[in-house]
Backbone as CSV, one residue per row, in Angstrom:
resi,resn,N_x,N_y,N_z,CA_x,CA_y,CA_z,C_x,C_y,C_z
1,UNK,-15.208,145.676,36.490,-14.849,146.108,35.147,-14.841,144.887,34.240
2,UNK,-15.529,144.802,33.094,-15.570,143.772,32.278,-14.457,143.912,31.451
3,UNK,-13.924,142.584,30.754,-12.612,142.702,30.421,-12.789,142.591,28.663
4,UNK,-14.081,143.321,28.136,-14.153,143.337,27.152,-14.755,144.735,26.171
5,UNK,-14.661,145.478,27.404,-14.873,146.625,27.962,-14.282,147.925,26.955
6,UNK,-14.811,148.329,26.308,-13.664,149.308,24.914,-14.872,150.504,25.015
7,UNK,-13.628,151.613,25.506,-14.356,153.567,25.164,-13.794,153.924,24.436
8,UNK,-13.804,154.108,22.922,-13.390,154.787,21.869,-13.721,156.552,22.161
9,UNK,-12.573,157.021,22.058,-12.865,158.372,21.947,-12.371,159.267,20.817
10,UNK,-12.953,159.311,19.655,-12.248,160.249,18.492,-13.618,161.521,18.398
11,UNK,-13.226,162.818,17.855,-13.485,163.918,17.847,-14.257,163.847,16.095
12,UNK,-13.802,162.758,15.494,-14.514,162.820,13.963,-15.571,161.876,13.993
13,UNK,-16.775,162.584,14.427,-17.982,161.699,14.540,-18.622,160.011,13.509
14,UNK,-17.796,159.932,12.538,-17.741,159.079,11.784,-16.746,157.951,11.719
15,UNK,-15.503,158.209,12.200,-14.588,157.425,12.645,-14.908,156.948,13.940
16,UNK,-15.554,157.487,14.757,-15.470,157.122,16.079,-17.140,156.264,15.988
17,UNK,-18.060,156.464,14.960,-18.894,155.293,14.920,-18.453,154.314,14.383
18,UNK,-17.790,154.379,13.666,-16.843,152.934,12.538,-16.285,152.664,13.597
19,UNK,-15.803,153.053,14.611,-14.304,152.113,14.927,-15.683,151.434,16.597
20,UNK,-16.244,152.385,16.747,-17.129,151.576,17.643,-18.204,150.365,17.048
21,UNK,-18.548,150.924,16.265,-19.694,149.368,15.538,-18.457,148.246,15.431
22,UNK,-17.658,148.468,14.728,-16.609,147.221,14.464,-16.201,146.740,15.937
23,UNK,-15.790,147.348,16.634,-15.552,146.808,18.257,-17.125,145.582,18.648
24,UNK,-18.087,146.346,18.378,-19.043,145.464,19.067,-19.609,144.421,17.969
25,UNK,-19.291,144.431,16.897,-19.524,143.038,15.496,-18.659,142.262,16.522
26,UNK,-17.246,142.582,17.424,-16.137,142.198,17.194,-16.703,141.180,18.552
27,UNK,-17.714,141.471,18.936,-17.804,141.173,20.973,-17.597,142.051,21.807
28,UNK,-17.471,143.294,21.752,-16.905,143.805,23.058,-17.941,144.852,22.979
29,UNK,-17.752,145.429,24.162,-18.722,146.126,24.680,-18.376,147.592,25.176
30,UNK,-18.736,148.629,23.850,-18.348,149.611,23.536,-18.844,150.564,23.877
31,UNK,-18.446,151.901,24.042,-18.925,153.325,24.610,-18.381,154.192,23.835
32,UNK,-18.747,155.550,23.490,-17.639,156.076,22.723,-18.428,157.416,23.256
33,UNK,-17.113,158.711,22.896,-17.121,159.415,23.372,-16.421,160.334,22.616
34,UNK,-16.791,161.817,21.995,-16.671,163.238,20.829,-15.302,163.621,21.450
35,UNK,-14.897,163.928,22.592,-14.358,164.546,23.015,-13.665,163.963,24.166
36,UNK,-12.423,164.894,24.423,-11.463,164.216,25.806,-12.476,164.727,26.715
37,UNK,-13.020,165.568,27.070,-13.606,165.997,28.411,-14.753,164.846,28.324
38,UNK,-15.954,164.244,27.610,-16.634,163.177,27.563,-16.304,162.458,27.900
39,UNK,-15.284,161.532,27.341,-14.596,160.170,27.778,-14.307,160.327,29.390
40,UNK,-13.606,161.297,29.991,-13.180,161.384,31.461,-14.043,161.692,31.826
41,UNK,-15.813,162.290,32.023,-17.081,162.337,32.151,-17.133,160.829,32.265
42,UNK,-17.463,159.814,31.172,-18.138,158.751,31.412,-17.077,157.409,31.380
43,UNK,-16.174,157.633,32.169,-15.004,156.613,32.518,-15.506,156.577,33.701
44,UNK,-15.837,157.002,34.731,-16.338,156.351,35.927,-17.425,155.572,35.530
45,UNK,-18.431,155.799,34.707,-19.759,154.523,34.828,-19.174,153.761,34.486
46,UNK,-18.333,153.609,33.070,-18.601,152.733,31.919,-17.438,151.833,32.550
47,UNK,-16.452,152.471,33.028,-15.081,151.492,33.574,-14.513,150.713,32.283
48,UNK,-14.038,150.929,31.420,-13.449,150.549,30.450,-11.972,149.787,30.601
49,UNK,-12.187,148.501,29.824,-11.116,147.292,29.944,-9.711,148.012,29.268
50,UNK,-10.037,148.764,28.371,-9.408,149.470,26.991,-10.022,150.490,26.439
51,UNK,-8.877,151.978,26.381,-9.288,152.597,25.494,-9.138,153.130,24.372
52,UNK,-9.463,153.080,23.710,-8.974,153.348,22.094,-9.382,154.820,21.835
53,UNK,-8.273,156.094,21.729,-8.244,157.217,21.600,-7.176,157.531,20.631
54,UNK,-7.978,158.892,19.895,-7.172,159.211,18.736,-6.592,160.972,19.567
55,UNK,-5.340,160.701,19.146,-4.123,161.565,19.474,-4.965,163.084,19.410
56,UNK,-5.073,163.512,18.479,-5.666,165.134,18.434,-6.948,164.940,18.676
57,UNK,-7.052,165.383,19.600,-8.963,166.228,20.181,-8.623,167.852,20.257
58,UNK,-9.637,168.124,20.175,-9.514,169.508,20.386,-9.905,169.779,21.929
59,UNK,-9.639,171.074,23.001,-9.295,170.641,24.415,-8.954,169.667,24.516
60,UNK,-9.163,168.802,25.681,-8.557,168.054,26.417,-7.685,166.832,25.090
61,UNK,-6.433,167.005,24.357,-6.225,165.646,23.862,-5.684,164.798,24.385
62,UNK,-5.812,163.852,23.281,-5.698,162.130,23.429,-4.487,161.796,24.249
63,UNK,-3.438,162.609,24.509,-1.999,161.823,25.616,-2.227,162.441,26.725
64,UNK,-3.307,163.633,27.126,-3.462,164.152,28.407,-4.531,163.291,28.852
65,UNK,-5.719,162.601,27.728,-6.833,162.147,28.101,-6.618,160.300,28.641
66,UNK,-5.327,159.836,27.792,-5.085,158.793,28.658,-4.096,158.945,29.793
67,UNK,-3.132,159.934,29.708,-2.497,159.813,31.297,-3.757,159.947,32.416
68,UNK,-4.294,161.005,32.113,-5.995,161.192,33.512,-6.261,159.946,33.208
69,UNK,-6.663,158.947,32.650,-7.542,158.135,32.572,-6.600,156.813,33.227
70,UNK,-5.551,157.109,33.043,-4.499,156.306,33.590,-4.256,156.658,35.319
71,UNK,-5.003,157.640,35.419,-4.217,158.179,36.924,-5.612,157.877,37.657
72,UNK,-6.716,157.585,36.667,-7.864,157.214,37.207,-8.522,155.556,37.607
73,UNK,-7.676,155.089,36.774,-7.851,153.433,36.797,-6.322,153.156,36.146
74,UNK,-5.300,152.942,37.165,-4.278,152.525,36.807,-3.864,151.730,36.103
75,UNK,-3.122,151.081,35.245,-2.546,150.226,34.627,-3.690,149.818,33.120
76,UNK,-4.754,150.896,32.875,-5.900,151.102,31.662,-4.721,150.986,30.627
77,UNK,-4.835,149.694,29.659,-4.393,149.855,28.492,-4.912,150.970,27.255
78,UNK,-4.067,151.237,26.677,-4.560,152.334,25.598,-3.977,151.927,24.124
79,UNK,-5.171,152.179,23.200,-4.561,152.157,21.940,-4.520,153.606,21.477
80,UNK,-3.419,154.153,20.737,-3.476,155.777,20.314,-4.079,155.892,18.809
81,UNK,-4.919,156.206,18.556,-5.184,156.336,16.678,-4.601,157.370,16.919
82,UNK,-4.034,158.198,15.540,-3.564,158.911,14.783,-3.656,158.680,13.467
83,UNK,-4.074,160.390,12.501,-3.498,160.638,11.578,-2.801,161.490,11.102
84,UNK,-1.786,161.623,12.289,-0.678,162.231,12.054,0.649,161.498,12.314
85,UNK,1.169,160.792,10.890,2.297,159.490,11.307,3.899,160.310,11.818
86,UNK,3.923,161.411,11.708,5.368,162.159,12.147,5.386,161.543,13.428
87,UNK,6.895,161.412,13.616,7.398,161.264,15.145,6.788,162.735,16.186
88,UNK,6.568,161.784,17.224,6.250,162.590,18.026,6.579,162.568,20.006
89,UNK,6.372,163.534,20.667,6.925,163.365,22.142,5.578,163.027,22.498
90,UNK,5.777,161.188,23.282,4.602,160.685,23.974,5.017,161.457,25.529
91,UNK,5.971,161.514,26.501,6.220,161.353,26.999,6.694,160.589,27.818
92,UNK,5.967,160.784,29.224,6.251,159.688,30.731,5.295,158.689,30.080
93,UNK,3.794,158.908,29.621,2.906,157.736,30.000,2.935,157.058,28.079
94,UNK,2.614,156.023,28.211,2.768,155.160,26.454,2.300,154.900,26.498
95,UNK,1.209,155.026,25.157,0.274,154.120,24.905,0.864,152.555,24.487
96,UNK,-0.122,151.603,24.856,0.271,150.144,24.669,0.420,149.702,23.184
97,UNK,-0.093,150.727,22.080,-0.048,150.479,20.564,-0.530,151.807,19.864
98,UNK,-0.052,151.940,18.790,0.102,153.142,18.058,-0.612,152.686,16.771
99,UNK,-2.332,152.755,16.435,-2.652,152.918,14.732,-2.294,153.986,13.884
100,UNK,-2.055,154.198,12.453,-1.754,154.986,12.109,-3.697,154.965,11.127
101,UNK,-4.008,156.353,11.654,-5.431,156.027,10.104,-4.694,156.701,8.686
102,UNK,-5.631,156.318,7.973,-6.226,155.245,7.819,-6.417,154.088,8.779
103,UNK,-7.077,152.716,8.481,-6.316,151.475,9.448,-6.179,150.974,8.019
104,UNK,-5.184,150.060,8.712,-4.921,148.859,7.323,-5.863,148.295,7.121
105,UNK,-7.014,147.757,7.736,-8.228,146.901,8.221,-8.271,146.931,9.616
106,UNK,-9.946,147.270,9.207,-10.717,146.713,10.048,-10.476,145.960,11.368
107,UNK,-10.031,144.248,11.035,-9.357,143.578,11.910,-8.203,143.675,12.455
108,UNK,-7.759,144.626,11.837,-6.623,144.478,12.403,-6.376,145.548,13.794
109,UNK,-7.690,146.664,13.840,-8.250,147.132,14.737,-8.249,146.617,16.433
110,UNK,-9.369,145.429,15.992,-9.798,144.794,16.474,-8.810,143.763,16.941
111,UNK,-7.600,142.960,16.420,-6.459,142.494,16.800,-5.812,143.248,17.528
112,UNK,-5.849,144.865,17.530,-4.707,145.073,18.067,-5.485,145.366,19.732
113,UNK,-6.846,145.716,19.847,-7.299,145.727,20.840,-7.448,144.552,21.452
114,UNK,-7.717,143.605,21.081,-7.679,142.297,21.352,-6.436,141.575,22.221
115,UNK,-5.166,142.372,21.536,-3.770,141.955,22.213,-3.634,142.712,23.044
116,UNK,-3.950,144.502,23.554,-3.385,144.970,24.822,-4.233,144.460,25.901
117,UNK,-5.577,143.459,25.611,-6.312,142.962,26.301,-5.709,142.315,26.854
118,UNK,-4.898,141.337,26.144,-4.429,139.966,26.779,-2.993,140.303,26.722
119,UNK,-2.915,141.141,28.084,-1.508,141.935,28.600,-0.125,140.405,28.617
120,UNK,-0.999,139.250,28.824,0.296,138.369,28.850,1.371,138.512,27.389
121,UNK,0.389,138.336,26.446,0.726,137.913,24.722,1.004,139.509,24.050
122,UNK,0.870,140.807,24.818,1.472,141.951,23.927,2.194,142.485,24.082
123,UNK,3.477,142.591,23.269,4.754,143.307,23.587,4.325,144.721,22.711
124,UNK,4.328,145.738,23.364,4.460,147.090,22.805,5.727,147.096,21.458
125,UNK,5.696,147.405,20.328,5.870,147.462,19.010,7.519,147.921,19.191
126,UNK,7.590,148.663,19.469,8.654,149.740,20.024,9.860,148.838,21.244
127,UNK,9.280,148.292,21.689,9.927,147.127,23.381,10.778,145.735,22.168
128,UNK,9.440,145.343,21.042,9.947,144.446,19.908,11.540,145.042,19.301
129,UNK,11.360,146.209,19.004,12.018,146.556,18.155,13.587,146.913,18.865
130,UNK,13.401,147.289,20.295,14.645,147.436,21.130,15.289,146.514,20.712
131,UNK,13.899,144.926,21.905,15.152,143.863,21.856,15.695,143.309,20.359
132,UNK,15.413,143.644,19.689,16.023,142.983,18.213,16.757,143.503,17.789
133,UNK,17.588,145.096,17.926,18.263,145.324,17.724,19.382,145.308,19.007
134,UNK,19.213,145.146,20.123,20.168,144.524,21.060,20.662,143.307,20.455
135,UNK,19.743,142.015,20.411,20.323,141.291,19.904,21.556,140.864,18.357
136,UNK,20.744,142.256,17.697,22.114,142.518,16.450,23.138,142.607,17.089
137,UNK,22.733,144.056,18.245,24.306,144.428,18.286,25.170,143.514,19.165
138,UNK,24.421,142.678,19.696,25.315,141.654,20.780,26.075,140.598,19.651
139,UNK,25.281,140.626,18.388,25.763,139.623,17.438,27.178,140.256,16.749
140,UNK,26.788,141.505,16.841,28.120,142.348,15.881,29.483,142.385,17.083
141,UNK,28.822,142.656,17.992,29.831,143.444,19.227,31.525,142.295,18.701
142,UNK,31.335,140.796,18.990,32.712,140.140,19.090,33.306,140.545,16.978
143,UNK,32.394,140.450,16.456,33.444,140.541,15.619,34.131,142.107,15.032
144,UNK,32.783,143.464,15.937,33.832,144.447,15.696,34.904,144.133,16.595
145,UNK,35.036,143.836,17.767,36.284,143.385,19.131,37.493,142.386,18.315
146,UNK,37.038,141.592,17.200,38.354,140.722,16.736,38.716,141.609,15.688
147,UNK,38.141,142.198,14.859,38.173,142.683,13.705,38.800,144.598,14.153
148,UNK,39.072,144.518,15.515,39.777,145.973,15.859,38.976,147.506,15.762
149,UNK,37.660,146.886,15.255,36.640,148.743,14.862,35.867,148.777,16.022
């Protein structure tokens, strides 16, 4: 499996050529795929480093299409596009980063695939946001304890 390796799978034939041409301007070496049943079709040849899938497909979608794809090549980083920014139930399996489309840019695409690549340097967005508010509350904890609340 090459580790530069990206299967884009979105269902809007125009997004899913944009977000693939920009992957391969970018270096990497892209596949893309209309549909969830496609992508799990051509995930055995292509063996993908990363996949970049957008949340709603019609059949098979995007959180059923990376858990299979996850149960197929374990530990497959995933980026989720969406344009639907409401909270929502990922479940058991998480994607490694959440776009919202629009993208902000381009690169920043391409950054964010770039970082679940290099599993040392990416903290999932959400894992950031725990520990920083642990650390508030470890900061608050002694002076609600002196202060009696």
């Amino acid at each position: 499996m090459s580790g530069r390796r990206v299967m884009v799978v979105d269902d809007d034939r125009e997004v899913c050529e944009l977000v693939a041409r920009t992957l391969m301007k970018a270096g990497f070496d892209v596949a893309s795929a209309l549909s969830g049943e496609e992508g799990l079709e051509r995930l055995a040849d292509f063996k993908p480093a990363c996949l970049v899938v957008d949340k709603v497909l019609p059949g098979l979608g995007g959180l059923e299409l990376m858990n299979e794809a996850r149960r197929r090549q374990p530990g497959l980083p995933v980026v989720l596009i969406t344009g639907y920014p409401e909270p929502f139930q990922i479940g058991e399996g998480r994607p490694d980063a959440v776009m919202l489309k629009p993208f902000i840019s381009l690169k920043a695409l391409c950054d964010t695939v770039s970082a679940v690549l290099d599993s040392s340097g990416f903290e999932w967005p959400l894992a950031q946001l725990r520990q920083r508010v642990a650390a508030v509350v470890s900061e608050l904890s002694p002076v609600r304890k002196k202060k009696g609340l």
